[in-house]
C-alpha positions as CSV (number, residue, x, y, z in Angstrom):
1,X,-14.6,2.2,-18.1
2,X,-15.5,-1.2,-17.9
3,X,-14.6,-3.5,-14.5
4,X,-13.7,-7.5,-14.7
5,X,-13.8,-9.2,-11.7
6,X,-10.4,-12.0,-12.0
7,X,-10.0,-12.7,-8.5
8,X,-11.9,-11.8,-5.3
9,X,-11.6,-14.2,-2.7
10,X,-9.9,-12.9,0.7
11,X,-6.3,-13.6,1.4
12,X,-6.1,-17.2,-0.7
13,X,-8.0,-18.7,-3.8
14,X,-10.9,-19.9,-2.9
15,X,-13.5,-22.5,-4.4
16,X,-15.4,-20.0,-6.2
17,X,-12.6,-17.4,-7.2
18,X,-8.7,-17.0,-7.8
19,X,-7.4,-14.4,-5.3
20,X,-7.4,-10.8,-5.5
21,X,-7.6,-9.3,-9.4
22,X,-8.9,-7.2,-11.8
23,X,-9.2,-6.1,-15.1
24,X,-10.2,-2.5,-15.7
25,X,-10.5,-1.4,-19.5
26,X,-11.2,1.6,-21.7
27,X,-10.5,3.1,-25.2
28,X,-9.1,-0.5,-25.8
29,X,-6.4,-0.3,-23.4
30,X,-6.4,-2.8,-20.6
31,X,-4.7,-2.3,-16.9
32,X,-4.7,-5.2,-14.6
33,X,-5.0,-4.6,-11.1
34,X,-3.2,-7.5,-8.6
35,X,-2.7,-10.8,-9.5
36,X,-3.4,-12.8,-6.6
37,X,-3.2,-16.9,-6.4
38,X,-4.9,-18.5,-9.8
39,X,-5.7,-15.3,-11.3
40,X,-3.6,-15.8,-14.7
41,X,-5.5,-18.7,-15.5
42,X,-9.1,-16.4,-15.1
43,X,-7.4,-13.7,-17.2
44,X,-6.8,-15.9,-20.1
45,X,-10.8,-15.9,-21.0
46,X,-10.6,-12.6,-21.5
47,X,-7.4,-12.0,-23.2
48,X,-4.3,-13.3,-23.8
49,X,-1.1,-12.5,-21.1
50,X,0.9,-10.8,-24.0
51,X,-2.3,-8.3,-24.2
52,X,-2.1,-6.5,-20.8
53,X,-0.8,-2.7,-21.4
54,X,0.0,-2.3,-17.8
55,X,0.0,-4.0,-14.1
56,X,-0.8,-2.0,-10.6
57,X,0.5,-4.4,-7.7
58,X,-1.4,-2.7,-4.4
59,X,1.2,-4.5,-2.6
60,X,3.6,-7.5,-2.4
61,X,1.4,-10.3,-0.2
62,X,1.2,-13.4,-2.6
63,X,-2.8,-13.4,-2.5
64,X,-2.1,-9.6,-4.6
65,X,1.3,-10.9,-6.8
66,X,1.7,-14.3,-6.8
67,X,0.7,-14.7,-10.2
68,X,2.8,-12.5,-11.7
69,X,5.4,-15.9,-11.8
70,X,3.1,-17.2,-14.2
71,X,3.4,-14.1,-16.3
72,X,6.7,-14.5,-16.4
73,X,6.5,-17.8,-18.1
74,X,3.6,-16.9,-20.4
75,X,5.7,-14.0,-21.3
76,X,9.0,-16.2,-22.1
77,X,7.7,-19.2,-23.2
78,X,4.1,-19.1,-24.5
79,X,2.8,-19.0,-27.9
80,X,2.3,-15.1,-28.0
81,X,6.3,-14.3,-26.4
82,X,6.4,-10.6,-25.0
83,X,7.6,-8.1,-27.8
84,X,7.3,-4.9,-25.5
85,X,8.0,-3.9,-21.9
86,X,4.6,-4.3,-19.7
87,X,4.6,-1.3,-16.8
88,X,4.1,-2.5,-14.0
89,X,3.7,-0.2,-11.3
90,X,4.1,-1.2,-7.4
91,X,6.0,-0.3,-4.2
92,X,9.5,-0.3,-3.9
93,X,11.3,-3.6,-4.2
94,X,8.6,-5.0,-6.4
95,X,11.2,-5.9,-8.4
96,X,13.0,-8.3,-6.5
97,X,10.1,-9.5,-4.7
98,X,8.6,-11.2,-8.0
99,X,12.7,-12.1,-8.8
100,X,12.3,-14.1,-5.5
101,X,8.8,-15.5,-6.0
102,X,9.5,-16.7,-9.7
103,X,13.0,-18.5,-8.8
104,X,16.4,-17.5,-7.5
105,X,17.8,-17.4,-10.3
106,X,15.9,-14.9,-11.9
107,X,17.8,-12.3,-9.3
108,X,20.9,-13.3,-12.4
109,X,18.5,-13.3,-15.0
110,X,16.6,-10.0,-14.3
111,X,13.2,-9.3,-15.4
112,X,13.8,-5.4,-17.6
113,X,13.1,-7.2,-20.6
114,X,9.7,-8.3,-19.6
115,X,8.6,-5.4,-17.4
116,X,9.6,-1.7,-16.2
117,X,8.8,-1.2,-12.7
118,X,7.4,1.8,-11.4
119,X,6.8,3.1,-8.3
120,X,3.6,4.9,-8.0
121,X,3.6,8.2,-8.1
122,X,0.1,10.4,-8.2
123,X,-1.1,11.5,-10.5
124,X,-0.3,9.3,-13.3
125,X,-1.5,8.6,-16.5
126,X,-1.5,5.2,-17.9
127,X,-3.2,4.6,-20.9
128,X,-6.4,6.6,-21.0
129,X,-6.4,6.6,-17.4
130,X,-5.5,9.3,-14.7
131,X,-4.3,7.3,-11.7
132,X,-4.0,8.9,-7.8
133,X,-2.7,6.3,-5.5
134,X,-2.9,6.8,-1.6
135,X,-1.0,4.3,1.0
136,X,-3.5,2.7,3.1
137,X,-3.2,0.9,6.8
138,X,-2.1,-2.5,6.2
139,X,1.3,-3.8,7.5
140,X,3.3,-3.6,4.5
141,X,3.1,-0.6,2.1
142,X,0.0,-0.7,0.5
143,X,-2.0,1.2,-2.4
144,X,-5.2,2.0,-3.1
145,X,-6.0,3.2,-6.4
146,X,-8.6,5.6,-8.2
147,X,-9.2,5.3,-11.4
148,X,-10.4,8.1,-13.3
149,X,-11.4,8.2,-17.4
150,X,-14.1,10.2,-19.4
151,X,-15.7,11.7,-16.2
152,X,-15.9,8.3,-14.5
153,X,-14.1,7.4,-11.5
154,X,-13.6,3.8,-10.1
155,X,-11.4,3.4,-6.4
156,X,-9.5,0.2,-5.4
157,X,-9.3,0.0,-2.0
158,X,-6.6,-2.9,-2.1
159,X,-5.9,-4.7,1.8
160,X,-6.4,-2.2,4.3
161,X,-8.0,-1.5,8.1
162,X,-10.0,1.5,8.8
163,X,-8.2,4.3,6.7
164,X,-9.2,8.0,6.7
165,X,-7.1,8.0,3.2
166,X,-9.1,5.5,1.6
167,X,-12.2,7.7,2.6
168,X,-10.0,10.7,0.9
169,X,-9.3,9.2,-2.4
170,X,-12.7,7.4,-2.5
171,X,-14.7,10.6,-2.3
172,X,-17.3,10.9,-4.9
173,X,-16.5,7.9,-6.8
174,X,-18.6,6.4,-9.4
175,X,-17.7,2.7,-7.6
176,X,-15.5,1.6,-4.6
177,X,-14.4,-2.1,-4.8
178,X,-13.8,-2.3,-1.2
179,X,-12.2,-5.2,0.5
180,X,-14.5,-6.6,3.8
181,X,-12.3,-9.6,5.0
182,X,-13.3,-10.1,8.3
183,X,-16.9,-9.9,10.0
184,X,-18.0,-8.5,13.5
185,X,-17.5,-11.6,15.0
186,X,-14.0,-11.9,14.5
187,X,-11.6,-10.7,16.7
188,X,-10.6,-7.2,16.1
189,X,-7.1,-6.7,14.2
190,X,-6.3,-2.7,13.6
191,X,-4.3,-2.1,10.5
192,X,-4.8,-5.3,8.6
193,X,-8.4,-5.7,7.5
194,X,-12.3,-4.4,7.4
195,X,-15.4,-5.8,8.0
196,X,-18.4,-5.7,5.9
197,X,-19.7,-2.7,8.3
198,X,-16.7,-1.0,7.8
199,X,-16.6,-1.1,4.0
200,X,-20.0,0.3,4.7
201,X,-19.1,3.0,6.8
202,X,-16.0,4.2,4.5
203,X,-18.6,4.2,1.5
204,X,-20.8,6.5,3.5
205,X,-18.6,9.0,4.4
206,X,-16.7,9.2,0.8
207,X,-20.1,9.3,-0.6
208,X,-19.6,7.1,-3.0
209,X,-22.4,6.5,-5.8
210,X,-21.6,1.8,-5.5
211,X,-20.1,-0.5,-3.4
212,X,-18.8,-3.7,-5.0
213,X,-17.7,-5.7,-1.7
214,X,-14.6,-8.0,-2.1
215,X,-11.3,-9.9,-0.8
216,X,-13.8,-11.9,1.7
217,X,-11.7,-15.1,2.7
218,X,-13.5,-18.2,1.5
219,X,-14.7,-19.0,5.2
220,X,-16.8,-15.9,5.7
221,X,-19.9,-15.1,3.7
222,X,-19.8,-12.2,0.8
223,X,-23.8,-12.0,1.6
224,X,-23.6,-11.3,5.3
225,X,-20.9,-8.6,4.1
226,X,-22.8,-6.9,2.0
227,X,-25.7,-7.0,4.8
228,X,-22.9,-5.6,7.2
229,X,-22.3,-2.8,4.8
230,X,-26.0,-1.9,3.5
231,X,-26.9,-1.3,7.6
232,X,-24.8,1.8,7.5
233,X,-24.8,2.8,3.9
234,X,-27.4,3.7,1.4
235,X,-26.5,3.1,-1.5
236,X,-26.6,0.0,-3.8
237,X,-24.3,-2.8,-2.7
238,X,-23.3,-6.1,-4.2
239,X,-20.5,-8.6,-4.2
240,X,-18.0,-9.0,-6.3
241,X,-18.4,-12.4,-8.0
242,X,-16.1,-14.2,-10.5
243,X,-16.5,-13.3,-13.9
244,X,-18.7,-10.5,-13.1
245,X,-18.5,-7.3,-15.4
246,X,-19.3,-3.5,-14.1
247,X,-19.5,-0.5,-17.0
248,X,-19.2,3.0,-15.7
């Protein structure tokens, strides 16, 4: 499996990174995962839109969908015009949710000839990849994600506060790409997002092998994250970064 990093900046694009998304790819076949604010436009140097096999949508905040509107036109209107139906898979009322985003109209239009919507389901397989999805604690329904192909296992943890299911479907994992929006200054929020320390502390107790810290908003510092996170876990931890590339 190989790992793209789209979009990782926290809750907005930022001025080093569209919002949340990622490209995860084996045997050829390529899944995207989110597509926050600005991420199309990071996608296209890596592949054109009519290439994607399949979308996951964790859930339907614009910063993790937005961009899907700009599918949609690449899709209709760009050189390479859909000649399939992409998956997409997401929770219930994705559908209409990306209807609304893209233009009223579109409710008239619909969007089956572009995409069949899914709601996940575990396990699943898409493409070469067995998929277990787990709702997390954030206040709309939410998805984290493990990824699993060739003995390799990589686990989204999409937006989420402390979550004993995150810790669940993380266990073991080759790689966690863990969200760490806030940092222990901020005011507490349950249910919304973690800090640095927290990513940390669900890495430890899944006991997982990496810890690729993302989604922090462009006002807080991915560094002091991932020194949040390495005070209570022991393995290696980085940030995710534009651009960057992870093989498992």
């Amino acid at each position: 499996m190989k790992l793209t990093i789209l979009g990782c900046s926290g809750s907005m694009a930022g001025p080093d990174s569209p919002a949340s998304s990622y490209l995860v790819t084996a045997d050829g076949y390529q899944l995207v995962l989110d597509l926050g604010n600005g991420s199309l436009g990071a996608l296209q140097r890596h592949l054109r839109p009519d290439e994607i096999d399949a979308v996951i949508l964790s859930h339907l905040h614009a910063d993790h969908c937005v961009d899907m509107t700009s599918l949609i036109v690449a899709l209709r209107h760009g050189p390479a015009p859909a000649t399939r139906r992409i998956p997409v898979f997401g929770p219930t009322g994705t559908k209409a949710r990306i209807e609304a985003a893209y233009d009223p109209v579109a409710r008239k239009l619909g969007l089956h000839e572009l995409f069949e919507f899914t709601t996940p389901k575990s396990p699943a397989q898409i493409g070469p990849f067995t998929a277990t999805f787990a709702l997390v604690n954030h206040p709309v329904p939410t998805y984290a994600v493990r990824l699993e192909h060739g003995g390799r296992s990589l686990v989204y943890s999409a937006d989420t506060g402390e979550s004993d299911a995150l810790v669940e479907l993380a266990t073991g994992a080759d790689l966690l790409l863990c969200e760490a929006s806030f940092t222990e200054r901020d005011p507490k929020v349950p249910g919304l997002h973690l800090t640095g320390r927290q990513a940390g502390e669900h890495a430890a107790r899944a006991g997982v092998a990496k810890l690729v810290i993302t989604h922090v908003q462009p006002w807080n510092s991915p560094a002091e994250a991932v020194e949040d996170a390495q005070a209570v876990f022991d393995g290696e931890v980085v940030a995710a970064v534009a651009d960057e590339v992870y093989q498992m």
